[in-house]
C-alpha positions in Angstrom: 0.0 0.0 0.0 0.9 3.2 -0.8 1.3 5.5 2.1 2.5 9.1 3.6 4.9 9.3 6.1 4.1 10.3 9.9 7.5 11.5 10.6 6.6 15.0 10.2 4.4 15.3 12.8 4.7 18.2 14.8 8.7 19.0 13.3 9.5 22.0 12.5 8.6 22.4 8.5 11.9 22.4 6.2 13.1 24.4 4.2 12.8 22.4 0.8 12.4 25.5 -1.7 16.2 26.1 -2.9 16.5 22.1 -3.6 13.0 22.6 -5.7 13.5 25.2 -7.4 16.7 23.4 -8.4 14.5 20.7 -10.0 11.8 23.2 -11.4 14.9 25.0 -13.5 15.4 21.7 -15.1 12.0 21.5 -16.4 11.5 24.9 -17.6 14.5 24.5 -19.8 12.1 21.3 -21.3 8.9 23.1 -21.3 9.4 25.8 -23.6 7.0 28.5 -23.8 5.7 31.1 -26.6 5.3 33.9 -24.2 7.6 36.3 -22.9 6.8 38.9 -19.9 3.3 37.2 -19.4 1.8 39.0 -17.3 2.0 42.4 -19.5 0.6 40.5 -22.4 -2.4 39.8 -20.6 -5.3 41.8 -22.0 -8.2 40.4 -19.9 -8.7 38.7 -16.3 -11.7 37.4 -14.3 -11.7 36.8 -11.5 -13.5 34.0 -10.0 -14.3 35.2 -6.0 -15.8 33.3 -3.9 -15.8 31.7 -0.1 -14.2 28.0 -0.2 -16.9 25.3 -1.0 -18.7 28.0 -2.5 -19.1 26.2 -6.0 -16.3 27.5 -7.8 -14.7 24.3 -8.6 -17.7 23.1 -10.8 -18.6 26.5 -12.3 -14.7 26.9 -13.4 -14.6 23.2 -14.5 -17.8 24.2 -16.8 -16.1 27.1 -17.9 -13.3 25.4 -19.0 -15.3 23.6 -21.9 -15.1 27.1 -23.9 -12.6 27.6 -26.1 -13.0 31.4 -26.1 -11.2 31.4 -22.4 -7.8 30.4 -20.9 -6.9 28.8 -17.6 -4.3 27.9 -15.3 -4.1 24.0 -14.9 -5.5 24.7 -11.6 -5.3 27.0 -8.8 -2.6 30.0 -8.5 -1.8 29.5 -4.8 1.2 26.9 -6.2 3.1 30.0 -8.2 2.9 32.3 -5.0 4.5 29.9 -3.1 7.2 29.1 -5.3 8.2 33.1 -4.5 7.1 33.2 -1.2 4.2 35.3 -1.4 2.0 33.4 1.2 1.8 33.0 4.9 4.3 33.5 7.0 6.9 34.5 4.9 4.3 37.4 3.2 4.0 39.1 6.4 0.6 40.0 6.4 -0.2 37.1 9.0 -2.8 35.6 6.5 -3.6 35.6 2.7 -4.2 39.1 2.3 -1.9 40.3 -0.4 -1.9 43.8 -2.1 0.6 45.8 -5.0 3.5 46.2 -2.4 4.1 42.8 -2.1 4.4 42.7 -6.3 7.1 45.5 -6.2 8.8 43.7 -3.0 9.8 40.7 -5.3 13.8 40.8 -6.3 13.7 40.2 -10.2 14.9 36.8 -10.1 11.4 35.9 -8.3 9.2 38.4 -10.6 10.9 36.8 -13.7 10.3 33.1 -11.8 6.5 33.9 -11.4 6.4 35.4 -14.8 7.8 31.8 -16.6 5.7 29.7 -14.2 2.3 31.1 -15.3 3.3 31.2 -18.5 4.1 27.9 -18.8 0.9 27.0 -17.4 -1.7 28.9 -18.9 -3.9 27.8 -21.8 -7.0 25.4 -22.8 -7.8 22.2 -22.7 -7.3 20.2 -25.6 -9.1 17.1 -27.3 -5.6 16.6 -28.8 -2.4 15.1 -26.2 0.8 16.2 -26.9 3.0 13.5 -25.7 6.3 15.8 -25.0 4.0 18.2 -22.8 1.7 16.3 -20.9 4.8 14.1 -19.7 6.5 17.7 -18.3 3.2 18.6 -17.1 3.1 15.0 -15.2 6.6 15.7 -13.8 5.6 19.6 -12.8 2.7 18.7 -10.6 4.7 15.3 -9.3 7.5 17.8 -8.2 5.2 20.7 -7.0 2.9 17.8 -5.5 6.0 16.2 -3.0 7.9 18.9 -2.4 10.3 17.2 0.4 10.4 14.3 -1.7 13.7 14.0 -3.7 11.8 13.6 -7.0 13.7 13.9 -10.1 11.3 15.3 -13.0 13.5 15.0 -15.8 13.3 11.0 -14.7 9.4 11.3 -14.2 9.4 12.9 -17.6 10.5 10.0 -19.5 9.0 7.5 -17.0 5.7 9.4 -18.2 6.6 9.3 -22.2 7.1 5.7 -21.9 3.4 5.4 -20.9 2.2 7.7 -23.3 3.1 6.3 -26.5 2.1 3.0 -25.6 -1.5 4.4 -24.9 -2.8 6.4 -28.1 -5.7 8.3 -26.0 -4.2 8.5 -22.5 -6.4 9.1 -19.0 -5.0 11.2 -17.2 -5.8 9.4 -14.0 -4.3 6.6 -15.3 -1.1 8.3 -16.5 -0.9 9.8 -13.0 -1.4 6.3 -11.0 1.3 4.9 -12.9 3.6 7.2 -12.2 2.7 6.9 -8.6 3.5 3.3 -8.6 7.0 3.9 -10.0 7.9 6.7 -7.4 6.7 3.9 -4.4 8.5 1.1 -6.5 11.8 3.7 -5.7 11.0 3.9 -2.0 9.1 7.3 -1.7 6.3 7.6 0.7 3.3 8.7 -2.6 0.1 8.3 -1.8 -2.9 8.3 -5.0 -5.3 9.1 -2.0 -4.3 12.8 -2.4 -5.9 13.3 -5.9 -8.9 13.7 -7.0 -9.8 10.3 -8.3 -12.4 7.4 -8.0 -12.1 6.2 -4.3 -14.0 3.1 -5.6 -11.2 2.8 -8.1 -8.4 2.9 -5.3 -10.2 0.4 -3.4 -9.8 -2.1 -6.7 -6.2 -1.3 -6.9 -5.5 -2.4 -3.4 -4.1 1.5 -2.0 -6.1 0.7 1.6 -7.5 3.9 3.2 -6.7 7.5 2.8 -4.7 8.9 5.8 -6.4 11.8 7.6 -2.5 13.7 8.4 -0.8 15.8 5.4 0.6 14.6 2.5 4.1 16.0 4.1 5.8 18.8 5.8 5.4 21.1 3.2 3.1 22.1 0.6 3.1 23.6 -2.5 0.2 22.7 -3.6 -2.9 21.9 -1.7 -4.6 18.9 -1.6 -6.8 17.1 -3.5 -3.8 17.2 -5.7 -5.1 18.2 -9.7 -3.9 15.8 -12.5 -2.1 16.9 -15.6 -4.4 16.4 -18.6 -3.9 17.3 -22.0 -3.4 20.6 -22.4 -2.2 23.9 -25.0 -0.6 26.4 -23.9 -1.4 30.1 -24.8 0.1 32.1 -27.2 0.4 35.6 -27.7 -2.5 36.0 -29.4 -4.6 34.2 -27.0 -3.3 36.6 -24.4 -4.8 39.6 -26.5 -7.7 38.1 -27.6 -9.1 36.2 -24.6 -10.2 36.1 -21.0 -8.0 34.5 -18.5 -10.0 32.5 -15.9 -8.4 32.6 -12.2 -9.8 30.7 -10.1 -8.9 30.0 -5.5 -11.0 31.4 -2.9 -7.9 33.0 -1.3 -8.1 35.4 -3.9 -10.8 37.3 -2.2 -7.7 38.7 0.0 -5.7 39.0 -3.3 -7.9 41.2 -5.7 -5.3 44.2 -5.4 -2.6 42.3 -6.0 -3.8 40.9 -9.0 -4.8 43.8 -10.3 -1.0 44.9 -10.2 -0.1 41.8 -11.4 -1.7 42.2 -14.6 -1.0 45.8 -14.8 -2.6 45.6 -18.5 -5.6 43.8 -18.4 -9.3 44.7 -18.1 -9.8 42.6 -14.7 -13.0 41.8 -14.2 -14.6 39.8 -10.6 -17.4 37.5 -10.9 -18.6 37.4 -7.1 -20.3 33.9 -6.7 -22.3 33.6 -3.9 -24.0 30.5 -1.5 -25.9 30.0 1.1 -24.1 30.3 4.6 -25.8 27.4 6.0 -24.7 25.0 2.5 -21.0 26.6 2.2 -20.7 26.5 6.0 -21.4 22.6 5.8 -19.3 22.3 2.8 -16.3 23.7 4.6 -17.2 21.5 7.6 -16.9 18.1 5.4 -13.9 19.3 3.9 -11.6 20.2 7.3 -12.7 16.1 7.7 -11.9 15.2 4.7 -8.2 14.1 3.8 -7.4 16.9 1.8 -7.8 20.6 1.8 -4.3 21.3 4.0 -3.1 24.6 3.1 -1.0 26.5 6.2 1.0 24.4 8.4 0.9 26.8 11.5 3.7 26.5 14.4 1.6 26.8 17.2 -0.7 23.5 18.0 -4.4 24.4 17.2 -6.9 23.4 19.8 -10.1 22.9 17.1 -12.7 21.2 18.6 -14.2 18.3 16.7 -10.8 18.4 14.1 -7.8 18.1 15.8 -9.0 15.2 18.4 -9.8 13.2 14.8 -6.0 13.1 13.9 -3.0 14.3 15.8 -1.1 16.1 12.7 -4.5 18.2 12.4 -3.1 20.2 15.3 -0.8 22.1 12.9 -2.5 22.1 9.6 -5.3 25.1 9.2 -7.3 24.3 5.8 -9.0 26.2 3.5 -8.3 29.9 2.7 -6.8 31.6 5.8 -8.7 35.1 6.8 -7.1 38.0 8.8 -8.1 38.0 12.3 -7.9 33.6 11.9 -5.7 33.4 15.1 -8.7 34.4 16.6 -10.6 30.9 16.1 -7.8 28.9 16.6 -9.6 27.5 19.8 -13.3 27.6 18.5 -15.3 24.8 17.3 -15.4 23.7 14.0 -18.8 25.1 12.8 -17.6 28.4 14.0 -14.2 28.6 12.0 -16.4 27.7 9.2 -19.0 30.6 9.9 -15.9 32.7 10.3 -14.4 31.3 7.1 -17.1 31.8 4.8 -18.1 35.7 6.2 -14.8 36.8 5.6 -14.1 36.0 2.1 -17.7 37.7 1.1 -17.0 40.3 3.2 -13.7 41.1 1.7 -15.6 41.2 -1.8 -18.2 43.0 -1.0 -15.7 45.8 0.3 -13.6 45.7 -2.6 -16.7 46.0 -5.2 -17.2 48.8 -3.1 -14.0 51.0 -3.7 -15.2 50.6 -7.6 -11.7 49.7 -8.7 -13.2 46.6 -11.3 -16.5 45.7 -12.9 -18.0 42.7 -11.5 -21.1 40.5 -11.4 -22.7 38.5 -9.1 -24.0 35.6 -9.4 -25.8 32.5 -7.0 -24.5 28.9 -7.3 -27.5 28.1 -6.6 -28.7 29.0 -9.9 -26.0 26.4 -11.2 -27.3 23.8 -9.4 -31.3 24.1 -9.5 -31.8 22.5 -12.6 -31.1 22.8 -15.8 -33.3 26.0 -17.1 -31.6 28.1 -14.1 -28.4 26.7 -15.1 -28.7 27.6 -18.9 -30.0 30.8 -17.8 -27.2 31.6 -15.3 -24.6 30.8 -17.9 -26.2 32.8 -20.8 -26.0 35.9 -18.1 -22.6 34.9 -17.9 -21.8 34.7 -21.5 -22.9 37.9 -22.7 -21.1 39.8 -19.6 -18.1 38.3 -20.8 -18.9 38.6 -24.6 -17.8 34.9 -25.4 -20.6 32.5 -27.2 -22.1 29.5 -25.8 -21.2 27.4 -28.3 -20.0 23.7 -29.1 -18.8 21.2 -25.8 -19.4 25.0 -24.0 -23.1 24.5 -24.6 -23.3 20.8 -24.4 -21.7 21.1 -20.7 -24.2 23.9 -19.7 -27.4 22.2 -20.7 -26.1 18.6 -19.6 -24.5 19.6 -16.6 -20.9 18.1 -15.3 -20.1 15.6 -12.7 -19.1 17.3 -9.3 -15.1 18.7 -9.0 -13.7 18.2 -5.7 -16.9 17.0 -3.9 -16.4 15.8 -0.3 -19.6 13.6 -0.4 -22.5 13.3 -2.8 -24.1 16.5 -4.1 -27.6 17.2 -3.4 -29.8 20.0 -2.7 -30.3 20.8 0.9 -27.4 18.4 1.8 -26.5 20.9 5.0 -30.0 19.9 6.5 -28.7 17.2 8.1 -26.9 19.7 10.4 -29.2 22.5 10.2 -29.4 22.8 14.5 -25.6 22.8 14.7 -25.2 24.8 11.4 -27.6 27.9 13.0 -26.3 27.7 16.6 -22.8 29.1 14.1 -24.2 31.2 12.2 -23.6 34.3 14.4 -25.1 38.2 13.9 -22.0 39.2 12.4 -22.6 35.7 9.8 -25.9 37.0 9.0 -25.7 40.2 8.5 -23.2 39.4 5.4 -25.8 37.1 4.5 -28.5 39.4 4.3 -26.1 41.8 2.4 -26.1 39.1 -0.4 -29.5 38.6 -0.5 -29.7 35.5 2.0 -32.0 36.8 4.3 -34.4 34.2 4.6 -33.3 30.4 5.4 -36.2 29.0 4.2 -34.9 29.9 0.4 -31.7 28.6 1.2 -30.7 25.3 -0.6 
């Protein structure tokens, strides 16, 4: 069985970026791109803000079936960490990020960033490019087990090898195999990490998920994203088309990105839920074996999280608010209340200040059928003047399978809980909810 290891619990986190970014030079010497200075070329940005568990995962998955778009692989939180623009070393004591910390970066890092993007953005494509996806497969491996002593250019041709004896290649698959070759060499991998089939694990004989982190250090956050096949933009994407970005941490971020793209038209979609469904959301997902994203160095004291595992005591999930050191002691529901409040409230005072156009829109609408859906998505179309056309449309009207889900989708899932939900839903919860138009509960699904 394929396992992490528990000797990290509690340790002091090491320092593995110097010894990765030795590996990740490597690889951008192999994965050529097109693009120089990216992040000037880029003529248009949306934004994608929401709370975590907040529906953004399968609206960004849908929106990835245009061609009229672009796209990182997945989140952005990986790049900012490869330059060390995240907690601690950010200094803002949380995710909150604004145009200072841009012009703080030595060039080395700003030119780092620059490459890294641009060797991720693009489209997916019905088309696999052997050379790439096997780089790709290596990227993510590296990024994935950061204090493992992976070599990529090795995982490269380990991954070619696959690939041309499979003319359409799954990217589960591809990713599996590699996994089983990096445990073959003695490395503590674990498939249990990804978003993939649990049913399908089972088969294979990988045992149970552990509940503890994937490792000391992250660089990318659990439930790990597979490489898939994938073209990467060009110039004339960048001038033509909207690039898609899409973490909740971003709500603490929307400065910064404006000054990231210093030349785009950056537009913020605010998507909105329910506080009782996103609250249970965020619930299933600190229990779920994914989802780390700060490794704190003093113990938390959550109740009904870190009595489930002992490494929980120094892993704080999800998107990490200022004023979080606050709720280090509280119970779960209420980190979760806390959680969700503060990434709306953080876009509500930004749409304020008037510095971008935005629109706002209800997952709830995406998931109540298919004429709300259509309808939603047609809003969304003409706001950002792209057609819905071709596997765009088809995914629209037939709807996608869930992205990330911690347990089966259904409406009104977060009934179940509704008595412990409400006793955490506070005044301060509320009244962000009745600023978006959740006043009433009994409309809340």
């Amino acid at each position: 069985m394929i396992r992490a290891t528990d000797e990290h619990l509690g340790a002091p986190a090491p320092d593995v970026l110097p010894a990765l970014h030795d590996r990740l030079k490597q690889l951008r010497q192999e994965r050529a791109h097109s693009v120089e200075d990216f992040t000037s070329q880029v003529r248009s940005v949306l934004v994608i803000a929401s709370s975590s568990r907040g529906g953004s995962s399968m609206l960004t998955e849908t929106l990835r079936a245009s061609q009229d778009l672009l796209h990182l692989q997945a989140e952005i939180n990986p790049f900012l960490r490869l330059v060390d623009l995240v907690h601690p070393a950010s200094g803002t004591g949380s995710d909150r990020l604004d145009a200072r910390h841009l012009d703080s970066l030595v060039p080395a890092a700003r030119q780092l960033l620059d490459q890294e993007l641009a060797c991720d953005a693009g489209t997916a494509s019905a088309e696999t490019d052997p050379e790439q996806l096997a780089l790709d497969v290596a990227w993510r491996l590296t990024v994935q087990w950061p204090h493992l002593p992976i070599d990529p250019l090795e995982i490269a041709a380990q991954s070619r090898k696959l690939l041309g004896r499979v003319p359409t290649p799954d990217p589960g698959e591809v990713t599996l195999s590699t996994l089983r070759h990096l445990h073959r060499q003695g490395l503590a991998v674990s498939p249990w990490y990804y978003d993939l089939p649990r049913d399908l694990l089972r088969r294979e004989g990988f045992g149970a998920p552990s509940p503890q982190a994937p490792g000391p250090v992250l660089v990318e956050e659990p439930p790990f994203v597979l490489a898939r096949p994938w073209r990467r933009a060009t110039p004339a994407d960048l001038r033509e088309r909207t690039l898609v970005i899409k973490t909740p941490s971003n709500v603490y971020r929307l400065e910064f990105l404006r000054a990231l793209f210093p030349n785009a038209r950056v537009r913020i979609l605010h998507l909105t839920r329910n506080p009782a469904a996103a609250v249970n959301g965020l619930y299933d997902g600190w229990l779920h074996n994914g989802f780390h994203a700060h490794r704190v160095n003093t113990p938390l004291g959550i109740a009904d999280y870190v009595e489930r595992c002992e490494d929980n005591r120094w892993w704080w999930k999800f998107d990490l608010p200022p004023g979080w050191q606050q709720f280090t002691d509280a119970p779960l529901l209420n980190v979760c209340a806390f959680q969700w409040r503060s990434s709306h409230q953080a876009v509500l005072d930004d749409l304020e200040s008037g510095k971008s156009e935005s629109l706002t829109l209800r997952f709830e609408d995406f998931i109540g059928g298919a004429e709300r859906r259509v309808a939603a998505f047609e809003r969304l179309s003409r706001w950002l003047g792209i057609p819905l056309r071709n596997a765009f449309r088809r995914a629209v009207h037939r709807g996608i399978a869930p992205v990330v889900a911690t347990a089966e989708p259904r409406a009104g899932r977060w009934q179940s809980r509704a008595d412990l939900i409400g006793q955490a839903l506070d005044k301060a919860t509320l009244h962000v909810a009745d600023r978006l138009g959740y006043a009433d509960p009994a409309h809340w699904i």
